[in-house]
C-alpha positions in Angstrom: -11.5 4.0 17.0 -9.0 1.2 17.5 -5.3 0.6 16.2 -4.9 -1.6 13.1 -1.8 -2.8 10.9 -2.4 -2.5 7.0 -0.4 -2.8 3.8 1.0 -0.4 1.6 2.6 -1.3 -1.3 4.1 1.6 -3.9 4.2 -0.2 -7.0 6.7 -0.5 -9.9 5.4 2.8 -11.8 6.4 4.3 -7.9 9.2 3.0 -7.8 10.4 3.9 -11.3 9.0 7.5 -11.5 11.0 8.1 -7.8 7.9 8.8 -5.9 8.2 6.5 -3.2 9.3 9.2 -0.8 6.5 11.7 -1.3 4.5 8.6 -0.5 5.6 7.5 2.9 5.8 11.4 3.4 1.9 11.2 3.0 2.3 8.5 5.6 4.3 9.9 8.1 2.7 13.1 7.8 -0.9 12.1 8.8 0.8 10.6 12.0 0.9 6.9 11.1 3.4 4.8 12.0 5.2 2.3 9.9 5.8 -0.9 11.3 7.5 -3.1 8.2 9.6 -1.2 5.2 11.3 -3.7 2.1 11.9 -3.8 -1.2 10.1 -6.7 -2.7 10.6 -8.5 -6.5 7.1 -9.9 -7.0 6.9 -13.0 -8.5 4.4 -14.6 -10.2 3.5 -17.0 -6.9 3.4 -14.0 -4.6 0.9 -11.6 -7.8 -1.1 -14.8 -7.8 -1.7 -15.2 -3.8 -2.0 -11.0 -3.4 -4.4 -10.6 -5.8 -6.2 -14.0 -5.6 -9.5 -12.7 -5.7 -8.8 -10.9 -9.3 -7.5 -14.6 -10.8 -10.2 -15.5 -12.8 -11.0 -11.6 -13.8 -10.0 -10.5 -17.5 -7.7 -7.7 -16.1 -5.9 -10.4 -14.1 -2.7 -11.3 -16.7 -2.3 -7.0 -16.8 -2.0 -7.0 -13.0 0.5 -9.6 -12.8 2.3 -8.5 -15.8 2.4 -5.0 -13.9 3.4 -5.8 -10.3 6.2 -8.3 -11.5 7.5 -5.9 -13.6 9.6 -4.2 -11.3 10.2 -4.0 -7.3 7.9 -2.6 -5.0 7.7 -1.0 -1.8 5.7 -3.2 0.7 5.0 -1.3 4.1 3.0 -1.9 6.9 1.4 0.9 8.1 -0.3 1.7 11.8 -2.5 3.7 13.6 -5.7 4.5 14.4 -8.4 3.1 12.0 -5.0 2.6 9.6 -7.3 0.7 6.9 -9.6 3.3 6.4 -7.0 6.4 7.0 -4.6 4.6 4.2 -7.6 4.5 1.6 -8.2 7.9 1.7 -5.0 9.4 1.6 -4.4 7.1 -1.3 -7.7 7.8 -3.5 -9.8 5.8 -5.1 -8.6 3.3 -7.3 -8.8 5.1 -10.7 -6.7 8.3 -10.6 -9.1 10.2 -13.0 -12.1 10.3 -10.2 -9.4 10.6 -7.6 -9.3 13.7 -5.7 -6.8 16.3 -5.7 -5.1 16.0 -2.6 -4.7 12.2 -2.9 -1.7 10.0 -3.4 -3.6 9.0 -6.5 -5.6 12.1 -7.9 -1.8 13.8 -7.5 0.4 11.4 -9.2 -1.8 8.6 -10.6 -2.0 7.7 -14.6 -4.1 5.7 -14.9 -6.3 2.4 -13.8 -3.3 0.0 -13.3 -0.2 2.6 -13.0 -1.8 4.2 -10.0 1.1 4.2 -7.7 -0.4 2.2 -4.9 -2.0 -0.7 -3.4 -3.8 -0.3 0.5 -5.5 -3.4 1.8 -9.6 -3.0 1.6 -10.3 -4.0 4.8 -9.0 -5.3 8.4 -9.6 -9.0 7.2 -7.5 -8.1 3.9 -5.1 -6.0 5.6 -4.4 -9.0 8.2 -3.9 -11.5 5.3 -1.9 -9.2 3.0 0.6 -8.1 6.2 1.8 -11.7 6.1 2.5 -12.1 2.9 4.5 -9.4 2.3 6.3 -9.5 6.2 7.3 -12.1 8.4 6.5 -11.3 12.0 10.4 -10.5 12.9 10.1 -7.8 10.0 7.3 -5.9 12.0 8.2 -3.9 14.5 6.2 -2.6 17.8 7.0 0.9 19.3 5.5 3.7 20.7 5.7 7.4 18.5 6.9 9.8 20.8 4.8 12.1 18.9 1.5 10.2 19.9 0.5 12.5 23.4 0.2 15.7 20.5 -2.4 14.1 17.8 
């Protein structure tokens, strides 16, 4: 097991629907840490370099139209195996095969409106942590609660 940083991002139908807290609560709850909260406006530079792997895709223009349309929640997220943690507590990507239980299968509409984004790997989660959050937006600190987990 090791420690790893990842990103979180509750997206606009999040943010609009007031969900946002039930989500960190998810979070928190598990026993990870967050280490970077903000309100971001996604622009269309910012879509394009987040989801640069998706450019060329079909589905691409709905993305972007989707995470500029309203702020997001960006969050860094730590603890133990944090990239892998994160994806299950969020579900997989399409809230109709989600499970109950998950950020997703509990809340999520449908393909694109599904409430949140978690990096899919270390490598991704190193990349998309610094382009959401400068490195004087990411704080290091012990959780007192870490000698009971």
């Amino acid at each position: 097991m090791s420690n790893q940083r990842t990103l979180v991002l509750c997206k606009p139908d999040a943010v609009q629907r007031g969900a946002v807290g039930r989500i960190i609560d998810r979070f928190e709850r598990k026993g990870l840490k967050i280490a970077g909260l903000k309100m971001v406006a996604v622009d269309e530079d910012l879509a394009s370099r987040h989801y640069a792997e998706h450019l060329e895709k079909p589905f691409y223009p709905e993305l972007r139209d989707f995470i500029t349309s309203s702020p997001v929640i960006a969050m860094a997220i730590e603890g133990e195996n944090a990239v892998e943690v994160v994806r299950n507590l969020m579900g997989v990507t399409n809230p109709q095969n989600a499970a109950s239980g998950t950020i997703r299968g509990d809340f999520g509409l449908n393909l694109t409106k599904n409430l949140v984004h978690g990096s899919d790997s270390l490598a991704s989660a190193e990349r998309e942590v610094a382009l959401f959050f400068k490195p004087d937006e990411l704080f290091d600190y012990e959780l007192t609660i870490r000698e009971w987990m």
